[in-house]
C-alpha positions as CSV (number, residue, x, y, z in Angstrom):
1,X,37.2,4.4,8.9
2,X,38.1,2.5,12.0
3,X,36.1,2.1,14.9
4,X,38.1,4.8,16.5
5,X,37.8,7.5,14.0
6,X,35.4,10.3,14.3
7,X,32.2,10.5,12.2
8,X,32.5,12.8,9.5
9,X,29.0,13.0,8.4
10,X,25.9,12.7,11.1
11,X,24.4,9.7,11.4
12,X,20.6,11.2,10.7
13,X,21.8,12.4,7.6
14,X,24.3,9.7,6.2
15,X,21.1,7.9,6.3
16,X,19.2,9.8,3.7
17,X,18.8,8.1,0.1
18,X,19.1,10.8,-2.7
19,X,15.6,11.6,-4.4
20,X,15.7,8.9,-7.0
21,X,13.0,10.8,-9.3
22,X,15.8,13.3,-9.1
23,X,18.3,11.1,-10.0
24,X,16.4,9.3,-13.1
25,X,15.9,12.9,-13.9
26,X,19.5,14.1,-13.9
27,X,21.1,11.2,-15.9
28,X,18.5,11.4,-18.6
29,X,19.5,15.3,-18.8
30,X,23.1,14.3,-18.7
31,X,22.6,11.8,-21.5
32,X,21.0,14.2,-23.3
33,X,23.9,16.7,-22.9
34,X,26.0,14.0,-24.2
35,X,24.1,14.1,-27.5
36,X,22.0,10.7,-26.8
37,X,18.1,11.2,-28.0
38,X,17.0,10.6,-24.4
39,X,13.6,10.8,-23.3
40,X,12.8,11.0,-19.9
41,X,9.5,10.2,-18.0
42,X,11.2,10.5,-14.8
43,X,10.5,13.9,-13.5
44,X,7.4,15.3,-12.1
45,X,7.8,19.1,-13.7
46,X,5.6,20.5,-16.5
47,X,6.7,21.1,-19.6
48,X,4.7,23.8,-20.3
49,X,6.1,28.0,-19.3
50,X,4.9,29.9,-16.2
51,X,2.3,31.3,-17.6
52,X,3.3,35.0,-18.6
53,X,0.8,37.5,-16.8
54,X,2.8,35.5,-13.5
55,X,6.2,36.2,-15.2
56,X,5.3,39.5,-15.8
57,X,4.7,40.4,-12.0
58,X,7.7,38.9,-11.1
59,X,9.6,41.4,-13.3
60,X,7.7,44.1,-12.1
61,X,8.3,43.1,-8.6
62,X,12.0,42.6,-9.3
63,X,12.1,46.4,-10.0
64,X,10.9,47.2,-6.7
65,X,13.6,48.0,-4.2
66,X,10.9,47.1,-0.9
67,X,11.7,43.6,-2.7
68,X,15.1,43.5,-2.3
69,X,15.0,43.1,1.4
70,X,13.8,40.8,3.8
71,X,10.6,40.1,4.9
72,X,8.7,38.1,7.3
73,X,9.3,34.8,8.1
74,X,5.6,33.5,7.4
75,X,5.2,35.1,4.1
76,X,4.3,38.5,2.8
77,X,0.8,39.0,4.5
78,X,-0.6,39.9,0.5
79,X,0.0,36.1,-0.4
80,X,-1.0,34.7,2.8
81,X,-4.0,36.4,1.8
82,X,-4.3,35.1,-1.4
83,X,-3.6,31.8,-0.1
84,X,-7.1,32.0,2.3
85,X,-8.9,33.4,-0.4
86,X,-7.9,30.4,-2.8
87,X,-8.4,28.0,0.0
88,X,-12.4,29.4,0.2
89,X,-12.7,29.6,-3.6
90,X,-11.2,26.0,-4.3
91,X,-11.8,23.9,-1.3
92,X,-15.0,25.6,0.3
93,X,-14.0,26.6,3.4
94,X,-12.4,29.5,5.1
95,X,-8.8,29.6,7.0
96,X,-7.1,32.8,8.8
97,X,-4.0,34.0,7.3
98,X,-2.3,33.6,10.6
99,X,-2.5,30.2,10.1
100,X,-0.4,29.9,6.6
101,X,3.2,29.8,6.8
102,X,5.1,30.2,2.8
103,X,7.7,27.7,2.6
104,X,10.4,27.4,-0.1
105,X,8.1,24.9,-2.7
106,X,5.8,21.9,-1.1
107,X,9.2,19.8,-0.5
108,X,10.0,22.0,2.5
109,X,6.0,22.1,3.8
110,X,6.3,18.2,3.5
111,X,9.4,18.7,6.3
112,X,8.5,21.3,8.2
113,X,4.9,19.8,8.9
114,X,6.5,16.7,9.9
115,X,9.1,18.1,12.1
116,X,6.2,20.2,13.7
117,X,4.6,17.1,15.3
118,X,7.0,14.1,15.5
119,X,9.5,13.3,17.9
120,X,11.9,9.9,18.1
121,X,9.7,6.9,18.9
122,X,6.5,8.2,16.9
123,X,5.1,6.6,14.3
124,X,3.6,7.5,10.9
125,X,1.6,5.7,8.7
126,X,2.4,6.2,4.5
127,X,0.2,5.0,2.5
128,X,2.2,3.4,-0.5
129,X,3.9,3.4,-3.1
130,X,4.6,7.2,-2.0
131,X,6.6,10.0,-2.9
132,X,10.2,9.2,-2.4
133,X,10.3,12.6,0.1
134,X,7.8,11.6,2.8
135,X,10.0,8.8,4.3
136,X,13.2,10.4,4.2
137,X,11.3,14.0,6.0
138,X,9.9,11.5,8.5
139,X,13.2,9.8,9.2
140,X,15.0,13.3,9.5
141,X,12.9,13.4,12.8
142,X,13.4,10.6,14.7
143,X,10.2,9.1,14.0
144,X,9.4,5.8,12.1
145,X,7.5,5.0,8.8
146,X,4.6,2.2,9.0
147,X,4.2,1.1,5.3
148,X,0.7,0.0,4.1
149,X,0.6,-0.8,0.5
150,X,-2.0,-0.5,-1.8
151,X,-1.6,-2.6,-5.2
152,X,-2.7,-2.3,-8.6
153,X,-5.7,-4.5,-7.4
154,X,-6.7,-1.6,-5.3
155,X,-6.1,0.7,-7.7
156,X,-3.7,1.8,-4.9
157,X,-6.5,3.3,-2.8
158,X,-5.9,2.4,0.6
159,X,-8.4,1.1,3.0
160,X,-9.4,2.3,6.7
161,X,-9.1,-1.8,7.8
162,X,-5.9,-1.6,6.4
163,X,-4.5,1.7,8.1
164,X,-6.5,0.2,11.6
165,X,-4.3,-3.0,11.4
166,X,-1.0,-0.4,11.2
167,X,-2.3,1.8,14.2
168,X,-0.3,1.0,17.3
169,X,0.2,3.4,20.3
170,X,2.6,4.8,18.7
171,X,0.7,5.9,15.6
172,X,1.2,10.4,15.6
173,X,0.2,10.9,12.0
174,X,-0.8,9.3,8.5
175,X,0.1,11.2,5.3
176,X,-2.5,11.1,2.8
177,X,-2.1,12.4,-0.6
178,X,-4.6,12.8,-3.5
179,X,-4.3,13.1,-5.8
180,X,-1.0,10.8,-5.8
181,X,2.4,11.3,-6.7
182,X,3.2,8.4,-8.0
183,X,0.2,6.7,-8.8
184,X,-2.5,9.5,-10.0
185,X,-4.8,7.1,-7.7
186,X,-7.9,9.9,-6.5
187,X,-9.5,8.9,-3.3
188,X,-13.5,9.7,-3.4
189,X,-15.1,12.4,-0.9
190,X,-16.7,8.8,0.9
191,X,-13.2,7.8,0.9
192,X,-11.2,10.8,2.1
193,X,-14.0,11.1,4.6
194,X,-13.9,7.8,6.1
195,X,-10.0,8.2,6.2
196,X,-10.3,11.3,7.8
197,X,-13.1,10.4,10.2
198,X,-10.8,7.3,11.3
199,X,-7.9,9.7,12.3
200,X,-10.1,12.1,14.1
201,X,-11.5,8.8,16.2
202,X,-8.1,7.8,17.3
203,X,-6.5,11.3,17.6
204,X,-4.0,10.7,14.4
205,X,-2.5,13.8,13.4
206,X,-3.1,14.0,9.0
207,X,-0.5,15.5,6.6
208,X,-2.5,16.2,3.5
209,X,-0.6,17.1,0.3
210,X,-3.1,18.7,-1.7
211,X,-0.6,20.2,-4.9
212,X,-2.2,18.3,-7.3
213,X,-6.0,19.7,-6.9
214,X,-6.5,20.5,-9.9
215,X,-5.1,17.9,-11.6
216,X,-7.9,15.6,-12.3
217,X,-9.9,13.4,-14.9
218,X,-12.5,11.6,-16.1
219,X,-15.2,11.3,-13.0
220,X,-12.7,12.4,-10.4
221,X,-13.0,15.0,-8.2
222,X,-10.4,16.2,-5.8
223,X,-11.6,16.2,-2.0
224,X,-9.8,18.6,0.3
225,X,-9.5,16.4,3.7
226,X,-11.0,19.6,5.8
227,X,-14.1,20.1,3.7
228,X,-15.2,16.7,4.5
229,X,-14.1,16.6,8.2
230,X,-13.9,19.9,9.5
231,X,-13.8,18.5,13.0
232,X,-9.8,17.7,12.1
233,X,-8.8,21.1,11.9
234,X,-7.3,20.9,15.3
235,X,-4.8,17.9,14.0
236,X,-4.7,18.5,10.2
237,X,-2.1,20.3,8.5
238,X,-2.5,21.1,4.7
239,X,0.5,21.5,2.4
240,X,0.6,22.7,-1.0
241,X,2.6,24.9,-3.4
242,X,2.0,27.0,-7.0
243,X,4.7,24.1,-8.7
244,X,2.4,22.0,-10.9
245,X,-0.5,23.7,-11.2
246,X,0.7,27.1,-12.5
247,X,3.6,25.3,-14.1
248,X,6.3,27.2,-11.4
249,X,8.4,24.3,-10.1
250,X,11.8,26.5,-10.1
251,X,9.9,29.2,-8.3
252,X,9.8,27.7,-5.0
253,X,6.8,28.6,-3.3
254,X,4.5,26.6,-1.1
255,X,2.9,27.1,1.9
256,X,1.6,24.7,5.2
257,X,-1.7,25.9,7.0
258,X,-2.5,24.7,10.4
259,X,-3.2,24.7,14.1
260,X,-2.2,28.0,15.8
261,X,0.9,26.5,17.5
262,X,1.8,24.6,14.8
263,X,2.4,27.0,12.6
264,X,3.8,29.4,15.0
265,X,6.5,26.5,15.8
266,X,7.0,25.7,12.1
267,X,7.4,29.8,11.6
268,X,10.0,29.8,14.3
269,X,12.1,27.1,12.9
270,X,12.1,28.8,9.0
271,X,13.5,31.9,10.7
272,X,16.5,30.0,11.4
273,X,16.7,28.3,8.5
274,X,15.8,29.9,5.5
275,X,14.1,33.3,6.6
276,X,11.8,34.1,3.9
277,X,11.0,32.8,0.4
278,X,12.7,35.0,-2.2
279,X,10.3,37.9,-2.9
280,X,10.2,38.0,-6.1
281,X,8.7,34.0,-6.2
282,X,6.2,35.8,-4.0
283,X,5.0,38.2,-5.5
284,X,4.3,35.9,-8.4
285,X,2.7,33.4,-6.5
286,X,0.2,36.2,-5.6
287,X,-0.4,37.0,-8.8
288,X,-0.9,33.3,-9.9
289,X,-3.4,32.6,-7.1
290,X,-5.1,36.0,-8.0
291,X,-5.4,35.4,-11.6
292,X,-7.7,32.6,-11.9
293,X,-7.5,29.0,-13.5
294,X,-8.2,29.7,-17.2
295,X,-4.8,28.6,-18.2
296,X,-4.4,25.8,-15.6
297,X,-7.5,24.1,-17.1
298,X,-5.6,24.5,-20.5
299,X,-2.6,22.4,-19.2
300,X,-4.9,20.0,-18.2
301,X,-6.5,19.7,-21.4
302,X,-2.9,18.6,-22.3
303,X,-2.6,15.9,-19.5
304,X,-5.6,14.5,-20.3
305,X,-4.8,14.0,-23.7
306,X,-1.3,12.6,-23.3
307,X,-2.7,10.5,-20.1
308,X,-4.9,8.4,-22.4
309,X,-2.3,8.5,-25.2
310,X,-0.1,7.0,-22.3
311,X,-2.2,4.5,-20.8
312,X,-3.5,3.2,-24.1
313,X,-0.3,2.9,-25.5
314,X,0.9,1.1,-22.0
315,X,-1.9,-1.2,-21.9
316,X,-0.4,-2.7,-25.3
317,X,2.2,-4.0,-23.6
318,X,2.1,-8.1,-22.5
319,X,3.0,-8.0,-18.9
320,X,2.0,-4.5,-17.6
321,X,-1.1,-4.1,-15.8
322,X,-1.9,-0.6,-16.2
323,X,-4.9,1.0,-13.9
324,X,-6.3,4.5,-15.1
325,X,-4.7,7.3,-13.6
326,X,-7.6,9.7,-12.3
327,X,-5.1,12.8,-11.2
328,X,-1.8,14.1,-11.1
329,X,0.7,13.4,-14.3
330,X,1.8,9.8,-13.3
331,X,0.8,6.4,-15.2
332,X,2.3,4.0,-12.7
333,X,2.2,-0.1,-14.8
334,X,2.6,-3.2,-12.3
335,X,5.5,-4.4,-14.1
336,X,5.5,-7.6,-12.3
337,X,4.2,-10.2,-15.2
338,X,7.8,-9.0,-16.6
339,X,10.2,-10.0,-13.8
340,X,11.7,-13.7,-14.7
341,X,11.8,-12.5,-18.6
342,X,15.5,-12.3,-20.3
343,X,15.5,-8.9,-22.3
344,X,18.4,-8.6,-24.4
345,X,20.4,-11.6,-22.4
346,X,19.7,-9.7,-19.2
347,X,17.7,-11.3,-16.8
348,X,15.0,-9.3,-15.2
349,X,14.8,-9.9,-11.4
350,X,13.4,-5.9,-10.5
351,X,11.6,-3.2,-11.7
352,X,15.3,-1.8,-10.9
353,X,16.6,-3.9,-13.5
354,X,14.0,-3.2,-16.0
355,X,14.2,0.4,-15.6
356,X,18.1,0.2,-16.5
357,X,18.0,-2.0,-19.6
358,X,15.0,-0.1,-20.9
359,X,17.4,3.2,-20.3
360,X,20.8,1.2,-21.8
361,X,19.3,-0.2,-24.4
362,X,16.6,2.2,-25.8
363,X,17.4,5.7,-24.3
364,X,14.4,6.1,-21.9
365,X,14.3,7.0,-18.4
366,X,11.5,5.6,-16.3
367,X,11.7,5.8,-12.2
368,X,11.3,2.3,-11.1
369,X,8.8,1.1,-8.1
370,X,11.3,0.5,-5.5
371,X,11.6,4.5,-5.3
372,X,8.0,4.6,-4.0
373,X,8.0,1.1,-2.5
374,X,8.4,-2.1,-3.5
375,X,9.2,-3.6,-6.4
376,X,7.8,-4.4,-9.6
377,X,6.0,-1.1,-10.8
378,X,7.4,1.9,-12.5
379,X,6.3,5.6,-12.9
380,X,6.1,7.3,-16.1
381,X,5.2,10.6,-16.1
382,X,2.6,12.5,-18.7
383,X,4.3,16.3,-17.9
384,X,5.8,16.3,-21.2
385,X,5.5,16.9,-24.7
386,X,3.0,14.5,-27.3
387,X,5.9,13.6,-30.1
388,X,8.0,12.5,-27.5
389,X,5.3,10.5,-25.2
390,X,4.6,8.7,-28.1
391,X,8.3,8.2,-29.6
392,X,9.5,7.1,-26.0
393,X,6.2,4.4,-24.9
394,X,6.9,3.6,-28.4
395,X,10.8,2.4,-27.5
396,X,9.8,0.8,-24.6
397,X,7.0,-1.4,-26.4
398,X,9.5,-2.5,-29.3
399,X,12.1,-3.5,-27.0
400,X,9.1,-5.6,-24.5
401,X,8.3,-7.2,-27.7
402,X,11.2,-8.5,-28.4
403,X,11.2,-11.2,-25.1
């Protein structure tokens, strides 16, 4: 292209990096295709089936014809209704249906939030490592993301001193997420309170990505930011979804609650750009929300299991430091005591690096740290099946061994 030719792609979007969890994903399913024993601990998806009492009211809906047709924007009013009525059974405090918009999964919640409230020159603080989506949705808006990490040392728990010495003038909005997607890092109710109370002081606008609630072990307990400071109702808005916790990440539903005008703008931009969520997903997601948790405290009988499985297994590697993942599905190993080493004649100068010779040369896909951050950590997640959690750590700790 010459400096004369016209752009062909826009600049705002030229500019965003594919979802490298995604990616890892793919080539390990691609490899797989190929007939390579691939395992992957890249994607953040359940192994487990919807469970079937949701499937089952999706086929019933799907016979409906008042399905087949649109529907509002916001969401059909029965699951906005289920969505207030979870809200007061699980986090303890009440919200209007009015105030929910359904979006297609938490990915689009995560944008539409953002693009709510930012405009060019704002600023957002992100907590890191992070989920590889919240920079790019920020970016998409003009707006600018203020880093503050958060290392193994911290159990990547971030502090208010250290989100106070990122605040400028231009601070709009900190994300906060716990639990964490990447880490499984829980902040405490003193912790998400303090966090909270700091935003309200300053008049920060929080994101908070609740989807992995009920995702949590050991002596962790997951804190919804508004049942601690309801004073930030005003400037909070909540996003979550049905994907990990029922096991419906191809479904597509989540949802955003907030301020009055927020969600009224947010409800006016979906209409142009995706209408509704497919009804039949609805429908389900009512059903889900309605049908209680007995099988989502199954599934995380699972995780639990394979979390220590993981971590143990992890910890027996020389060179990770591995801290105990309290939520979520993610082990995330500080893999910096193994950048310098020479594995198999390669030299090892990133987590990027590791991450490719421990695919090339044993068949496993990890997501390496620079996804979420910087370098020299890796995410490995849980969310699949015992025989191969232990067959792939397994790999990777015979091929470490070798250096």
């Amino acid at each position: 292209m010459t400096s004369s030719s016209p752009r062909r792609v826009s600049a705002r979007l030229g500019a965003i990096a594919p979802s490298a969890t995604l990616a890892v994903d793919a080539k390990a399913k691609a490899l797989k295709a190929a007939g390579r024993p691939v395992i992957g601990f890249g994607a953040g998806e359940p192994d487990f089936s919807t469970p079937q009492f949701i499937v089952d009211a999706a086929i019933a809906a799907a016979n409906e014809a008042k399905n087949h047709r649109y529907t509002p924007a916001s969401g059909l009013p029965e699951l906005r209704q289920a969505i207030a009525d979870k809200t007061k059974r699980d986090s303890g405090y009440e919200i209007d249906p009015a105030t929910t918009l359904v979006t297609n999964g938490g990915k689009q919640a995560v944008f539409q939030a953002f693009a709510s409230i930012l405009d060019p020159g704002d600023e957002v603080i992100l907590p890191a490592p992070y989920w590889t989506t919240y920079p790019e949705a920020i970016a998409l808006t003009g707006a600018t993301t203020v880093e503050v990490f958060a290392g193994a040392d911290q159990d990547y728990l971030v502090t208010v001193d250290q989100l106070e010495a990122a605040r400028t003038d231009a601070t709009k909005a900190l994300l906060f997420c716990s639990p964490s997607n990447p880490t499984g890092a829980v902040y405490s109710a003193a912790q998400t309170k303090e966090i909270g109370e700091w935003a309200l002081e300053h008049g920060i606008w929080v994101v908070t990505d609740e989807i992995y609630e009920h995702l949590v072990y050991d002596d962790a307990t997951f804190t919804p930011m508004l049942s601690v400071v309801p004073d930030l109702a005003d400037t909070c808005i909540v996003v979550n979804g049905v994907a990990k916790t029922y096991a419906m990440t191809g479904w597509r539903v989540g949802w955003m609650v907030g301020p009055t005008d927020v969600i009224k703008a947010a409800t006016n931009f979906q209409s142009h750009l995706t209408s509704n969520v497919a009804n039949i997903s609805q429908r389900a997601a009512i059903a889900a929300l309605n049908g209680g948790l007995d099988e989502v405290h199954e599934m995380r009988t699972a995780f639990d299991r394979r979390r220590k499985t993981m971590v143990s297994m992890l910890r027996e590697i020389d060179g990770l430091v591995v801290p105990t993942p309290k939520g979520a599905f993610y082990a995330y190993p500080s893999v910096e005591g193994l950048i310098g080493r020479t594995i198999r004649g390669r030299k090892i100068t990133s987590s990027i690096d590791l991450a490719a010779v421990i695919l090339e040369e044993v068949e496993v896909a990890v997501v390496p740290g620079e996804a979420f951050g910087p370098s020299g950590y890796a995410r490995l997640s849980y969310a699949l099946g015992d025989d191969d959690l232990v067959e792939g750590v397994g790999r990777i700790q015979s091929l470490l061994a070798e250096g």
